[in-house]
N, C-alpha and C positions, 0 to 999 in steps of 0.2 A: 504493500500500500504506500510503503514512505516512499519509494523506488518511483511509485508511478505519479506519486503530488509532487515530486522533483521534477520528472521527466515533464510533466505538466507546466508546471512555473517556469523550468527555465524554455521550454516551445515560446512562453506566449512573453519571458521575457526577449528573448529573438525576436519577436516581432514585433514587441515596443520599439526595439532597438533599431530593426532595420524602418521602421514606420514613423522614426521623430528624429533620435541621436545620428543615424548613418545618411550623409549630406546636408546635416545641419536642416533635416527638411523641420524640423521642429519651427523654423522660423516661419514658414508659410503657415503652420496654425494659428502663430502669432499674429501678423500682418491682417488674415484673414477674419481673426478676435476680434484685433484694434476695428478694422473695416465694418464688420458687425454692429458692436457699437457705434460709431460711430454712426450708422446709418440709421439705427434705431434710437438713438438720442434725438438727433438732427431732424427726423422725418418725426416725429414726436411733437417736437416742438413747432414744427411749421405746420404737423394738423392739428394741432391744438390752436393756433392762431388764424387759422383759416376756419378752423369750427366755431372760433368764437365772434368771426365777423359775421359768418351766415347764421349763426343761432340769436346775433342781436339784431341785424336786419330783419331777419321772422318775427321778433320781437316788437320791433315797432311795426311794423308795417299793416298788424294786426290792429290797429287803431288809425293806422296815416296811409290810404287811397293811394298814395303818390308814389309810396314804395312796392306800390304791387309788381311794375315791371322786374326789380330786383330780386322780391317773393318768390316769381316764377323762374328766373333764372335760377337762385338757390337749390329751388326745387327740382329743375333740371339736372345741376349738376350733383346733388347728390343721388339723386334716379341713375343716372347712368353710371356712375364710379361705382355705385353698392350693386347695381344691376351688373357688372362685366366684370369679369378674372381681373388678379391684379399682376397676372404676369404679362397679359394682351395689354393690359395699361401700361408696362412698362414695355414690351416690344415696341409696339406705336412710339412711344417717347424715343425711343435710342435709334428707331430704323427710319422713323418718317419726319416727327416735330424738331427734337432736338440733335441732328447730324450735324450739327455746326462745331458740339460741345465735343469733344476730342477724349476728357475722362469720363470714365463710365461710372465712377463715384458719385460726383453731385448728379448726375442723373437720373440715379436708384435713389435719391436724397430725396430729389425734386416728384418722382412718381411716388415712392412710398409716402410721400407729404401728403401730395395730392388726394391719394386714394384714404390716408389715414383721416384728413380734414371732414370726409363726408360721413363717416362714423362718428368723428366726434362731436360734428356740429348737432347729432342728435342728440350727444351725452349731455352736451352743454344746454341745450334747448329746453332739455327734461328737468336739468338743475335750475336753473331761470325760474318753469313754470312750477317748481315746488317750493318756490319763495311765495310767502302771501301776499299777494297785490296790494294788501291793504298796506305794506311798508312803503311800496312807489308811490299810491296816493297820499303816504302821509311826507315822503321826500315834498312832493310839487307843491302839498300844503306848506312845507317851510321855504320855498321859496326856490329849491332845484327846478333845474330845467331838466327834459329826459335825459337825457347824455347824463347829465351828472347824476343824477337819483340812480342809471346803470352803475358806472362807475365808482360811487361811494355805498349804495344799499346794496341792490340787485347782486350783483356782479358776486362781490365776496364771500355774501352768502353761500350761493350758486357754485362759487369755485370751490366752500368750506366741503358742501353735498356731494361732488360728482370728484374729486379727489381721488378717492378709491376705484374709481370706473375708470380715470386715466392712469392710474398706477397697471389696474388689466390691459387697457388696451397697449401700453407701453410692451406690457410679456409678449403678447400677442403679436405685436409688430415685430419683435426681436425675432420672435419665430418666423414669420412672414419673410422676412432679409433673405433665410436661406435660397430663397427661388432667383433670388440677385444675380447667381451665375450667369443666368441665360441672357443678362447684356453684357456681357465679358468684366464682372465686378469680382475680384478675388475676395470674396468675403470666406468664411468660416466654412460652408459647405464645400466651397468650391477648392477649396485648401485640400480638405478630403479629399477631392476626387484626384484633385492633383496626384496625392498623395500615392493614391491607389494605384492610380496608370504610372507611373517611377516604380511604385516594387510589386506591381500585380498581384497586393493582397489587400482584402477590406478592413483590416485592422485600423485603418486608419480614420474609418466612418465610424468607428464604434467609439473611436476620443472622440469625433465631433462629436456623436451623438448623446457624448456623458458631459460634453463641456455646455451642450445646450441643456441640459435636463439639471445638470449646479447650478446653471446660471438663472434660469429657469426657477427653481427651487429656494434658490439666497431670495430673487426678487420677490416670492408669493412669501415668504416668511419675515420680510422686509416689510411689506403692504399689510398682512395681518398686524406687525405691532405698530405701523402706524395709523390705523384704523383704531386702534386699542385707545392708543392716544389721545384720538379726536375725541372716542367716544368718552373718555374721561374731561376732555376739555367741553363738551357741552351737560356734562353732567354737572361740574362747578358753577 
């Protein structure tokens, strides 16, 4: 038995070996991490800011006629981005809109944005309409204009509520990054396959696949206690 958990261990340390230490390939996991990140940060934050212009457009436009053309484009666009694959959204970007852009980084930044903004502008729309109205009419009673009643009541509220729903869609997108390959993005997946075709073993998708299931794991255990948090800061 001891003979064959040797024989065991050191096989499969051979293939850590020839899968990360042998050519330094270890450094494409790296590269491919950072890239990861970075594109699920990055595209995070630009659909968080494009959710929160279409989720406060929705918002007034429900009382101001004027705003309707804008209504219906919102509506448009998030109909079609939630309606279609977000790897066809990112092909069209890199092979038809955006061939001018040379790296294939911000381009996966700029689709995964995109596609992420039409998700969240619902998050954010849901957080909005679970504030009580009665606190914006009581802004305009002190003398705020809408914008600002957004911006000092509405808004903080709103962002206190939906918190934990962009902390998921954060995991969520980190997951999503993997399909990045398919516009030539050396991200974390794509590290792996690298990895594979150099030593024609899959040992290499299986660290991917433990480094997204930590990373994965830190962040839902990260989000639980800061949920814990909040819910002690509204219970004060």
């Amino acid at each position: 038995m001891n003979t064959m958990m040797l024989s065991i261990f050191s096989g499969l340390g051979e293939k850590l070996y020839d899968s990360l230490i042998d050519g330094n390939q270890y450094k494409l996991i790296l590269t491919g991490l950072q890239n990861t990140l970075i594109m699920a940060v990055c595209a995070t934050l630009m659909g968080t800011l494009i959710g929160m212009v279409i989720a406060v457009i929705k918002y007034f436009a429900q009382d101001n006629r004027k705003l309707w053309i804008l209504d219906k484009l919102c509506d448009l666009y998030t109909t079609v981005i939630r309606g279609t694959p977000v790897m066809v959204q990112l092909l069209i970007l890199a092979t038809v809109i955006l061939t001018f852009m040379k790296e294939a980084l911000p381009i996966a930044i700029i689709g995964f944005g995109i596609n992420s903004g039409a998700y969240v502008a619902e998050i954010i729309r849901g957080g909005i309409a679970s504030v009580d109205r009665g606190q914006a009419e009581a802004g305009r009673s002190l003398g705020l204009t809408q914008m600002q009643t957004m911006r000092h009541i509405v808004l903080p509220q709103a962002i206190k509520n939906i918190l934990p729903a962009l902390g998921n869609e954060f995991i969520a997108l980190l997951k999503e990054t993997s399909i990045a390959g398919y516009v030539a993005v050396h991200d974390l997946t794509k590290a792996g396959e690298m990895i594979k075709n150099n030593t024609f073993d899959g040992t290499a998708l299986f660290i991917v696949a433990g480094i997204y299931l930590i990373l994965v794991i830190g962040l839902t255990k990260l989000l639980k206690i800061f949920e814990r948090r909040l819910a002690k800061g509204d219970k004060r």
